[in-house]
C-alpha positions as protocol buffer text, in pm:
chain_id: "A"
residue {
  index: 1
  type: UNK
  ca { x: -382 y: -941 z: 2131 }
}
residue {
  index: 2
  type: UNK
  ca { x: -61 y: -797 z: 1964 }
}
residue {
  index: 3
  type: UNK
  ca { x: 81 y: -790 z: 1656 }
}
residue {
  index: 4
  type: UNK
  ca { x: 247 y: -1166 z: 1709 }
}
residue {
  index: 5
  type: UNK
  ca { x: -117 y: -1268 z: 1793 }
}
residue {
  index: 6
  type: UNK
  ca { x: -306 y: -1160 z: 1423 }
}
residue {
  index: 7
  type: UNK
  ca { x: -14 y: -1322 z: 1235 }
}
residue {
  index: 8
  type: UNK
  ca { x: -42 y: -1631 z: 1444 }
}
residue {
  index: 9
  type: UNK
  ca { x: -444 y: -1726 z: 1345 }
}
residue {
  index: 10
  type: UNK
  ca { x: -326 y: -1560 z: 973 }
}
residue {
  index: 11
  type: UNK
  ca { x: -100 y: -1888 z: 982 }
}
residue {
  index: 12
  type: UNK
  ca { x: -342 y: -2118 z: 1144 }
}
residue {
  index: 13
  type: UNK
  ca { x: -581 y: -1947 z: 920 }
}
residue {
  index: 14
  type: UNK
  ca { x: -369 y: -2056 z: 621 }
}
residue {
  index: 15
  type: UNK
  ca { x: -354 y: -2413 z: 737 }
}
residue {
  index: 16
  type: UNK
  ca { x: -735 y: -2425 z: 784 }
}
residue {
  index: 17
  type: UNK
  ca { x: -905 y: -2185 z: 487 }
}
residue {
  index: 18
  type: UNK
  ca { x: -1218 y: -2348 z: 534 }
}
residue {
  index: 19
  type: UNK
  ca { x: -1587 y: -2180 z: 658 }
}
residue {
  index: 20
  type: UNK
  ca { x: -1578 y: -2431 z: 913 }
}
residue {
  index: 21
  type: UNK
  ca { x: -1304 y: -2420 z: 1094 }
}
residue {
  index: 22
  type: UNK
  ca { x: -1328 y: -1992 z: 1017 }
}
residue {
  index: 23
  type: UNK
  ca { x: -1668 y: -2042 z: 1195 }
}
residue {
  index: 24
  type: UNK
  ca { x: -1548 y: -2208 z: 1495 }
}
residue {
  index: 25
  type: UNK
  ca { x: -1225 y: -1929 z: 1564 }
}
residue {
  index: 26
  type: UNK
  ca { x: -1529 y: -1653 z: 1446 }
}
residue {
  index: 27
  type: UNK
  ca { x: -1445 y: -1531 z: 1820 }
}
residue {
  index: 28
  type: UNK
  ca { x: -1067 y: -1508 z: 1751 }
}
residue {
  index: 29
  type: UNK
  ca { x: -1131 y: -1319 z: 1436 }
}
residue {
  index: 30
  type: UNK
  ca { x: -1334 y: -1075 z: 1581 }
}
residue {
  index: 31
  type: UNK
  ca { x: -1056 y: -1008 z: 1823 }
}
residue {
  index: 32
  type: UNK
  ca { x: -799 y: -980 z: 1536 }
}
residue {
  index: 33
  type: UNK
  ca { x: -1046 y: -709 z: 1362 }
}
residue {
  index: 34
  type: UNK
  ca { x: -1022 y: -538 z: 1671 }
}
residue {
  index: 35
  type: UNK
  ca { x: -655 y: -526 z: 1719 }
}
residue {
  index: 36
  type: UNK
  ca { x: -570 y: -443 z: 1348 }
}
residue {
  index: 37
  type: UNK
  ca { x: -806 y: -140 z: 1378 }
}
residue {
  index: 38
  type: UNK
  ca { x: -670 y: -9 z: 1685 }
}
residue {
  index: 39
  type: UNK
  ca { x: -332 y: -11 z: 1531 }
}
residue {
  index: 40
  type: UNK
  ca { x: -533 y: 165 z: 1203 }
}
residue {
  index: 41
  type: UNK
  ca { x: -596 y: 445 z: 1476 }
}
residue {
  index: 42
  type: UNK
  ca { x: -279 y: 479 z: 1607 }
}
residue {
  index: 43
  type: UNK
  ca { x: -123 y: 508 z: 1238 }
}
residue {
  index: 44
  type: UNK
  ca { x: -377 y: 723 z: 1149 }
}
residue {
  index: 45
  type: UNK
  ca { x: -259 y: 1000 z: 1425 }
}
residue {
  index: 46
  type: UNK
  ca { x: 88 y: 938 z: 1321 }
}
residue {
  index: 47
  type: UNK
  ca { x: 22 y: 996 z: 967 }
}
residue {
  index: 48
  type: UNK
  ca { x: -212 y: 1291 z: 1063 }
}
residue {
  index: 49
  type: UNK
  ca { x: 100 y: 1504 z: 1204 }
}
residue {
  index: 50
  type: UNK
  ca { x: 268 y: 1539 z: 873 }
}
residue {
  index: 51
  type: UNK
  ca { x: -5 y: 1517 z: 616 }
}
residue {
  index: 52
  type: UNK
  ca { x: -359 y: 1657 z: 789 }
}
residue {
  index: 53
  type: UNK
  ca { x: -549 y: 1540 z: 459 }
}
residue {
  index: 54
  type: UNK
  ca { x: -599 y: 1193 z: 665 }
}
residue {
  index: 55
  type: UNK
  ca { x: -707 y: 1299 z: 979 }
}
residue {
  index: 56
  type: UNK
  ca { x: -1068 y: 1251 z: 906 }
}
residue {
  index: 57
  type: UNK
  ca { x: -1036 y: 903 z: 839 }
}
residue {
  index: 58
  type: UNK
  ca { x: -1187 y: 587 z: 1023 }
}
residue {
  index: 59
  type: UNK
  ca { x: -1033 y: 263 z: 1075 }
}
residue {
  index: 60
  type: UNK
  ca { x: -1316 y: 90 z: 996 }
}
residue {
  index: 61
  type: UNK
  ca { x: -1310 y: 271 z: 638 }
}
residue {
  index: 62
  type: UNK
  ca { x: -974 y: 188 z: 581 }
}
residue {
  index: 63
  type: UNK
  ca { x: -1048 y: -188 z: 577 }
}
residue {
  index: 64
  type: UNK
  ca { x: -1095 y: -459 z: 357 }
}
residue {
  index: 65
  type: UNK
  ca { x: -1334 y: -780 z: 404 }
}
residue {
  index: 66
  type: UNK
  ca { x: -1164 y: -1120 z: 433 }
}
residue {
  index: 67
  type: UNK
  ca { x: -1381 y: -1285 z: 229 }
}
residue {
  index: 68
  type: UNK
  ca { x: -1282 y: -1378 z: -84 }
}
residue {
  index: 69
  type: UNK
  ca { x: -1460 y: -1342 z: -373 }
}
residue {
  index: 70
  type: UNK
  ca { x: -1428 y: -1707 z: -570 }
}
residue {
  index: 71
  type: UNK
  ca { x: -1680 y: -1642 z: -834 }
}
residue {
  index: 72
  type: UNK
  ca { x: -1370 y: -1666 z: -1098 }
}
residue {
  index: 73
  type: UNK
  ca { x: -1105 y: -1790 z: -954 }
}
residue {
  index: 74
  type: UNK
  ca { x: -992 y: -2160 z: -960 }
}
residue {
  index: 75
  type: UNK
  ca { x: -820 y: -2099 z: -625 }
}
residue {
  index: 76
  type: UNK
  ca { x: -1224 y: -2191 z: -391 }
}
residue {
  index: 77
  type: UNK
  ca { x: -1052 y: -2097 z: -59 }
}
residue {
  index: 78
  type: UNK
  ca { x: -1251 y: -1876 z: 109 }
}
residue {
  index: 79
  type: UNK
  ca { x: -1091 y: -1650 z: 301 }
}
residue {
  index: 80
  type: UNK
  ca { x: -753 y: -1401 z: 209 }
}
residue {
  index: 81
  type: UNK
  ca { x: -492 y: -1535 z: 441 }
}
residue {
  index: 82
  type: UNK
  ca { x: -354 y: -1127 z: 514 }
}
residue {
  index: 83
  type: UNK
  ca { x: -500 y: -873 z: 670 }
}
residue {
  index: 84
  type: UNK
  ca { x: -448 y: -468 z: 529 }
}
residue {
  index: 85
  type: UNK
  ca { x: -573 y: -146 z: 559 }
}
residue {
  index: 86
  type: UNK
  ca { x: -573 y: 157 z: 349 }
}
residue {
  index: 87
  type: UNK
  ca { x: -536 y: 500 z: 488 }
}
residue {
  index: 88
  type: UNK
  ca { x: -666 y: 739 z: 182 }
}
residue {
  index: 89
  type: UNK
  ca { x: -835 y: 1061 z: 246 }
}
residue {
  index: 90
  type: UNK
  ca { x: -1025 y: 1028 z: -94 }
}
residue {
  index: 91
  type: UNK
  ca { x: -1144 y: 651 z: 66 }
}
residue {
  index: 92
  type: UNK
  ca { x: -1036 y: 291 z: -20 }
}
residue {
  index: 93
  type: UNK
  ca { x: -1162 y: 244 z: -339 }
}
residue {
  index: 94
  type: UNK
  ca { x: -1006 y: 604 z: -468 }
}
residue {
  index: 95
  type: UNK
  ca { x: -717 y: 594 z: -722 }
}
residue {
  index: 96
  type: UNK
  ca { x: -599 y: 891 z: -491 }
}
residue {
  index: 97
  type: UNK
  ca { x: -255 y: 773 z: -330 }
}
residue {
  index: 98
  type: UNK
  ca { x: -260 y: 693 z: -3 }
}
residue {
  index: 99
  type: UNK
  ca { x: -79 y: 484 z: 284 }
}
residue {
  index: 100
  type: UNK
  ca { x: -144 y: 87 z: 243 }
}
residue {
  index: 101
  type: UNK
  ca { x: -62 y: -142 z: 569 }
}
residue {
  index: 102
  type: UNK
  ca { x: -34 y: -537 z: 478 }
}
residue {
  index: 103
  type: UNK
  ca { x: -4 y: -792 z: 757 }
}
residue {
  index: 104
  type: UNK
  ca { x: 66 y: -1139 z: 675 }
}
residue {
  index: 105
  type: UNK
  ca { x: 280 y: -1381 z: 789 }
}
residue {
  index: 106
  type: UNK
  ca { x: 605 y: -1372 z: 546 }
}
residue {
  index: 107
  type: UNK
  ca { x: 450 y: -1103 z: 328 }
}
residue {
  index: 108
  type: UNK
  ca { x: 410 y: -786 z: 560 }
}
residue {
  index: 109
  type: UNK
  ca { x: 430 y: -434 z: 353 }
}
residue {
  index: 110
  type: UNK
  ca { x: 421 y: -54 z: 370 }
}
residue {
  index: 111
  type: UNK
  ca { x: 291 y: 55 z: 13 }
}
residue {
  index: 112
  type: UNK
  ca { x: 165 y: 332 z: -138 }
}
residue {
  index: 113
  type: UNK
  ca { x: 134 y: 485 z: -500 }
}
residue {
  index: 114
  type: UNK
  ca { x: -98 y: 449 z: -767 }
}
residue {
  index: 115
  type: UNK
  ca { x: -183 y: 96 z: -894 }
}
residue {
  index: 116
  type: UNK
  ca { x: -484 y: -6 z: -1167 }
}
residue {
  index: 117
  type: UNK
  ca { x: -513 y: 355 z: -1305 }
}
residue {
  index: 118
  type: UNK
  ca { x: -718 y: 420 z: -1588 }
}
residue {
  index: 119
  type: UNK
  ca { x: -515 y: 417 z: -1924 }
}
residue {
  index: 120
  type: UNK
  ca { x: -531 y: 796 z: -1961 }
}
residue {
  index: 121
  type: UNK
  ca { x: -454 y: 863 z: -1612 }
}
residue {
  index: 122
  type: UNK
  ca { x: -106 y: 675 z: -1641 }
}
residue {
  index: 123
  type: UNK
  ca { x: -54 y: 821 z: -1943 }
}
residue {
  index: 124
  type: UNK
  ca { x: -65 y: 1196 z: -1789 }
}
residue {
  index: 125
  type: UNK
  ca { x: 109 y: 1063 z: -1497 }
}
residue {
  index: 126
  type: UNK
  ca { x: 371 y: 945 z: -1741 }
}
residue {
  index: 127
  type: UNK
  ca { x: 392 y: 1300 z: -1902 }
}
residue {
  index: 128
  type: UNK
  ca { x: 390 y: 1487 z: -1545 }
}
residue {
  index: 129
  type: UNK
  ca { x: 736 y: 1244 z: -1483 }
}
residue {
  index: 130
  type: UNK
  ca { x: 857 y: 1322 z: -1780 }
}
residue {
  index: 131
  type: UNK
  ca { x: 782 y: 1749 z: -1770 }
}
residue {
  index: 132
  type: UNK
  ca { x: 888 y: 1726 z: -1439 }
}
residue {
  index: 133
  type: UNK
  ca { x: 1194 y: 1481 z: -1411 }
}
residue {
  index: 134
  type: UNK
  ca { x: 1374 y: 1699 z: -1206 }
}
residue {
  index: 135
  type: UNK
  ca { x: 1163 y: 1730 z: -917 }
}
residue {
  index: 136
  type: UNK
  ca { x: 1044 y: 1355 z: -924 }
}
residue {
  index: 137
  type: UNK
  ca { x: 1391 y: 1287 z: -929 }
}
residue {
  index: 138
  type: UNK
  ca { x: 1452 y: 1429 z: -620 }
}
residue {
  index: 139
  type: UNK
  ca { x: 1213 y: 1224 z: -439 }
}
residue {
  index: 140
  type: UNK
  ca { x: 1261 y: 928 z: -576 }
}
residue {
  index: 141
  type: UNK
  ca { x: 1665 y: 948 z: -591 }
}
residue {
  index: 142
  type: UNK
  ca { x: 1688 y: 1083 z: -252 }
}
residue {
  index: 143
  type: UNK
  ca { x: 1870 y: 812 z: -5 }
}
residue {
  index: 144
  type: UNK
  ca { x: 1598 y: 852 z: 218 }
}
residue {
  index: 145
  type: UNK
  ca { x: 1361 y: 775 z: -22 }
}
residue {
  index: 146
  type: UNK
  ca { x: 1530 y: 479 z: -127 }
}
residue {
  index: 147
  type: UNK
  ca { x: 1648 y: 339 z: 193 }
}
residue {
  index: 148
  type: UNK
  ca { x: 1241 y: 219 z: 161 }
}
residue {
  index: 149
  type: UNK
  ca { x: 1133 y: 206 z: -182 }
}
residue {
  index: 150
  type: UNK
  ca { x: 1457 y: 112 z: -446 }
}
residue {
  index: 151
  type: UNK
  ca { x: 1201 y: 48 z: -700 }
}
residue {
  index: 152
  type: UNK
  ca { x: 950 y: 238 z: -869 }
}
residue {
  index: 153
  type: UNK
  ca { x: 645 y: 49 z: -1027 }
}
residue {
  index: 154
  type: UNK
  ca { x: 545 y: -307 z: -983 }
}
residue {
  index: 155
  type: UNK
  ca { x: 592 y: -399 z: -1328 }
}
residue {
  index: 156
  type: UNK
  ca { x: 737 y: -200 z: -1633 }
}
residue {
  index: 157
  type: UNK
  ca { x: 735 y: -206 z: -2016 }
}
residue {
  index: 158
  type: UNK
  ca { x: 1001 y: -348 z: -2204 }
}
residue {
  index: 159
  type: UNK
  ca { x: 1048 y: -49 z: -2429 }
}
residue {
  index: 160
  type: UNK
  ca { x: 1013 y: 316 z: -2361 }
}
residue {
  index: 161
  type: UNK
  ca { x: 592 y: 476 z: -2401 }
}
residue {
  index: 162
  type: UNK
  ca { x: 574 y: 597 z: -2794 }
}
residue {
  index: 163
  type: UNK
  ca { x: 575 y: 985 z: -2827 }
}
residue {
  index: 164
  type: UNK
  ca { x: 846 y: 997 z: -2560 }
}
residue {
  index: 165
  type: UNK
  ca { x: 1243 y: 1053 z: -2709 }
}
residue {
  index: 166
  type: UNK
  ca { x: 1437 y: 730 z: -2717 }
}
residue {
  index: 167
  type: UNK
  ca { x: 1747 y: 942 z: -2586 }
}
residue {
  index: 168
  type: UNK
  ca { x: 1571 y: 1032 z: -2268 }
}
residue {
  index: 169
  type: UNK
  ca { x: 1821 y: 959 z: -2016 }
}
residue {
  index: 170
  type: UNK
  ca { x: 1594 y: 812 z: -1706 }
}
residue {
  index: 171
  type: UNK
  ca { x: 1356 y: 553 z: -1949 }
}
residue {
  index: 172
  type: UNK
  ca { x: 1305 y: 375 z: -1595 }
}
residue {
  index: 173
  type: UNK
  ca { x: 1082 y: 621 z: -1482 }
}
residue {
  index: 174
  type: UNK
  ca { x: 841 y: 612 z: -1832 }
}
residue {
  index: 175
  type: UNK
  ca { x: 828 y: 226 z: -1886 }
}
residue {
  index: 176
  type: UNK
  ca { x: 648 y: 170 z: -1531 }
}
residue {
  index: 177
  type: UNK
  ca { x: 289 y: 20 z: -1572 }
}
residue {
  index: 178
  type: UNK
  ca { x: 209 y: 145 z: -1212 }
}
residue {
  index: 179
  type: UNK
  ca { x: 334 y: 422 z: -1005 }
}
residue {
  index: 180
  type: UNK
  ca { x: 337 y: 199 z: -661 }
}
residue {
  index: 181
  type: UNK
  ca { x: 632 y: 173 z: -438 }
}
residue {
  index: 182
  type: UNK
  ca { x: 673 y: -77 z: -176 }
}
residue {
  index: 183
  type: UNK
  ca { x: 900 y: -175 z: 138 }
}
residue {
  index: 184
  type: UNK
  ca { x: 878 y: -495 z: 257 }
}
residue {
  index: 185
  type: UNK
  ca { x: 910 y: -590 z: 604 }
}
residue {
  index: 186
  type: UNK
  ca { x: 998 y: -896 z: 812 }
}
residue {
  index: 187
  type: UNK
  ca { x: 720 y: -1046 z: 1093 }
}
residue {
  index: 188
  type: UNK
  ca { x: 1015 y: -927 z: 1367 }
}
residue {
  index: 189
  type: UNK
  ca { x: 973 y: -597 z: 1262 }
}
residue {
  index: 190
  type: UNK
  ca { x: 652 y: -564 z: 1498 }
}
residue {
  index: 191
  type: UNK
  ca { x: 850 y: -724 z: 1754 }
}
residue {
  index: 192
  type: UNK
  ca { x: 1102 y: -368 z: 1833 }
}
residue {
  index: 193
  type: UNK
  ca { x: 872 y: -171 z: 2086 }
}
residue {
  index: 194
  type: UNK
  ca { x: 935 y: 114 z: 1853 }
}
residue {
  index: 195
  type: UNK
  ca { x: 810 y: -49 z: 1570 }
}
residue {
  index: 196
  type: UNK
  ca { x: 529 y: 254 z: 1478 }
}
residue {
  index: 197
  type: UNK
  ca { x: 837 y: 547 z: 1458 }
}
residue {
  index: 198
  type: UNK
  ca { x: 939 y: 301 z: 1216 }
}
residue {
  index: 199
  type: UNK
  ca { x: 588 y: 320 z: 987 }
}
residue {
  index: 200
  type: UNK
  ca { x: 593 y: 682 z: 1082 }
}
residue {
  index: 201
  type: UNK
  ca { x: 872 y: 743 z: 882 }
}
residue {
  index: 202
  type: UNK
  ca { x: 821 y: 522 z: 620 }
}
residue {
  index: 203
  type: UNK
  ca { x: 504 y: 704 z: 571 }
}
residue {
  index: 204
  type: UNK
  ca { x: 639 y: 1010 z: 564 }
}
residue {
  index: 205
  type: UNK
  ca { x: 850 y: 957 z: 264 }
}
residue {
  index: 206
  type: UNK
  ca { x: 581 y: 811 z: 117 }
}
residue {
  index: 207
  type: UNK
  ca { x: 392 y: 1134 z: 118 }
}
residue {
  index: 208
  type: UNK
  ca { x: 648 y: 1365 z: -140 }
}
residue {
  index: 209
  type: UNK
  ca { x: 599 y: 1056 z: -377 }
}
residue {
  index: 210
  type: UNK
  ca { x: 236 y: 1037 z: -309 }
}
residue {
  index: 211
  type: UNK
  ca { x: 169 y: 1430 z: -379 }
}
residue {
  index: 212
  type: UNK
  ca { x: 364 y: 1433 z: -676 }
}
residue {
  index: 213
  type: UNK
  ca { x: 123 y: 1151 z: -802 }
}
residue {
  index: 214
  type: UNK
  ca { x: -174 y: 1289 z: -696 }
}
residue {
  index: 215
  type: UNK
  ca { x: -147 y: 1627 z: -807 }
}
residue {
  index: 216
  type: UNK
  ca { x: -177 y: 1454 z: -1180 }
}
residue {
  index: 217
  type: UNK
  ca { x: -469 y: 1153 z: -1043 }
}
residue {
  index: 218
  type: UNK
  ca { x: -696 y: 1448 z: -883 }
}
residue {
  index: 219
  type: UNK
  ca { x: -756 y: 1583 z: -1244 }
}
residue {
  index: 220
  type: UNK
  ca { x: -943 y: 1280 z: -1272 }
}
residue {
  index: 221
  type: UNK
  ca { x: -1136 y: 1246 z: -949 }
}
């Protein structure tokens, strides 16, 4: 099964989020887990040539169940309809940055950055941007940066964090809620044969962003 072949049952998957139709394609699912991890292991090495931190990491660590959980949702379906793994050499459930991989049919990603920190971790990441502008300036500003991830943070304040100067001249960087960057891909882009240079070197811009991050989220950890 390739790439074409996991988005496929995501869509028929989509069309059918139900335990018993789930439980009849259990086969097919089994084949996609398969398929997703062996491109986990494959990105893994890739990753592993430019930042060594990851090369102790599993597939099968990296992933994420596809069972929903319902308890308080008012959306019942049971299963995600997406498929993702999450390279971090601290493990999944760290708020160490690391190398997210999204598959799902319309919505494929390459993410990374820190998301749901703890209120006093985003503050001292805040205050590491701010002491530090320069140098997070140069990763983030650089074209090759940005040629993947234009945007810093998922969401942002409408105002600028109190105790920072209102005349600071890059507010963008202070009012984000999240430090996460992503780059959104289309379905095709697993279609080019050379599709994994391509998440090689999104990765590996990822990583100067994901340093600078983590040198302030370790404190914590």
């Amino acid at each position: 099964m390739e790439i074409a072949g996991i988005l496929d049952f995501l869509k028929r998957l989509s069309k059918n989020n139900n335990r018993e139709w789930f439980h009849e394609h259990k086969p097919e699912y089994q084949e996609v887990q398969k398929t997703f991890e062996e491109l986990l292991s494959v990105v893994i090495m890739r990753i592993a040539l430019f930042d060594e931190t990851i090369a102790h990491v599993q597939p099968k660590d990296c992933t994420f169940r596809i069972y929903r959980d319902i308890r308080f949702s008012s959306d019942k379906s049971p299963f995600k309809t997406y498929i993702s793994g999450y390279i971090n050499a601290h493990g999944k459930k760290s708020y160490h940055c690391g190398y997210y991989l999204h598959l799902e049919p319309g919505n494929c990603m390459l993410a990374g950055g820190g998301w749901c920190m703890l209120p006093g971790m985003l503050k001292a990441v805040r205050q590491s941007v701010y002491d530090n502008i320069d140098e997070f300036r140069s990763i983030v500003e650089d074209p090759g940066f940005k040629k993947y991830f234009p945007v810093i943070g998922e969401s942002h304040l409408k105002i600028l964090p109190r105790n920072f100067p209102k005349d600071f001249p890059y507010p963008q960087y202070l009012k984000c809620k999240d430090y996460s960057v992503v780059y959104h891909i289309q379905d095709s882009f697993y279609d080019n044969p050379n599709f994994m240079d391509e998440i090689a070197a999104v990765f590996r811009q990822l990583k100067r962003f994901a340093d600078f991050i983590n040198y302030t989220i370790d404190d914590f950890e």
